[in-house]
C-alpha positions in Angstrom: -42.2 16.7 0.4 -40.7 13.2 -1.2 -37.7 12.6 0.5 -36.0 9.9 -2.8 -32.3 9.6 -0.6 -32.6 6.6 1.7 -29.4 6.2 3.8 -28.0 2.6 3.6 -27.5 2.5 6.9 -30.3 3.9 8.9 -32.9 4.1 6.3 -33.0 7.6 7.3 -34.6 9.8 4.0 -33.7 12.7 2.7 -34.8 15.4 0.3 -31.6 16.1 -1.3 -28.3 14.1 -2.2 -26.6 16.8 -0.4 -28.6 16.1 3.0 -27.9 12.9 2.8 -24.1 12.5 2.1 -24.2 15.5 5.1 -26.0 12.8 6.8 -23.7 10.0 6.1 -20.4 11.9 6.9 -21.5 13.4 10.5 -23.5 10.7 12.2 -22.0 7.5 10.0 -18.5 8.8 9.8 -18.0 8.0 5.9 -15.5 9.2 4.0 -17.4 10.5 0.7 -14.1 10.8 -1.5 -11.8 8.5 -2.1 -8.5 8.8 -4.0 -8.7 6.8 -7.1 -4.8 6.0 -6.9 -4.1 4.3 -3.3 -7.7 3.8 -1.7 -7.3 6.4 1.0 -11.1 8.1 2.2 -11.4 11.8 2.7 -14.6 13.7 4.0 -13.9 16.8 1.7 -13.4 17.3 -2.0 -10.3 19.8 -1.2 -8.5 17.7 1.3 -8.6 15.0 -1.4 -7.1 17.5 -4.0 -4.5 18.3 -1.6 -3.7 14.5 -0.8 -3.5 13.9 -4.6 -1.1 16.5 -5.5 1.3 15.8 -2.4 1.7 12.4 -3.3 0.1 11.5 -6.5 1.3 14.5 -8.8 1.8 14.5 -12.3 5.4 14.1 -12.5 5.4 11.0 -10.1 2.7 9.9 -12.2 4.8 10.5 -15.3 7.9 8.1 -13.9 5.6 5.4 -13.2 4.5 4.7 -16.8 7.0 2.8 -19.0 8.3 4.0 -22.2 
């Protein structure tokens, strides 16, 4: 099988995109999403959606923006 996912890192290859960011978060500790507003890294989709409505929710977004 072609494995086209090289890990940055290790140079480790993998079959599939999802293998490899699986890679990358267990052995390489990366965070794979990071909130676009402060910079902060999360190693799930949901926890980021959580983060982002705690503290970056619409309305806080709302008073932030001039009129």
């Amino acid at each position: 099988m072609f494995k086209k996912h090289e890990c940055g890192t290790c140079g480790s290859r993998f079959g599939k995109i999802e293998e490899l960011m699986q890679h990358q978060q267990v052995t390489h500790e990366q965070k794979l999403y990071i909130c676009n507003e402060c910079k902060m890294g999360f190693e799930g989709m949901e926890q980021m959606r959580d983060h982002a409505k705690k503290f970056h929710s619409y309305n806080k977004m709302k008073e932030k923006r001039p009129r």
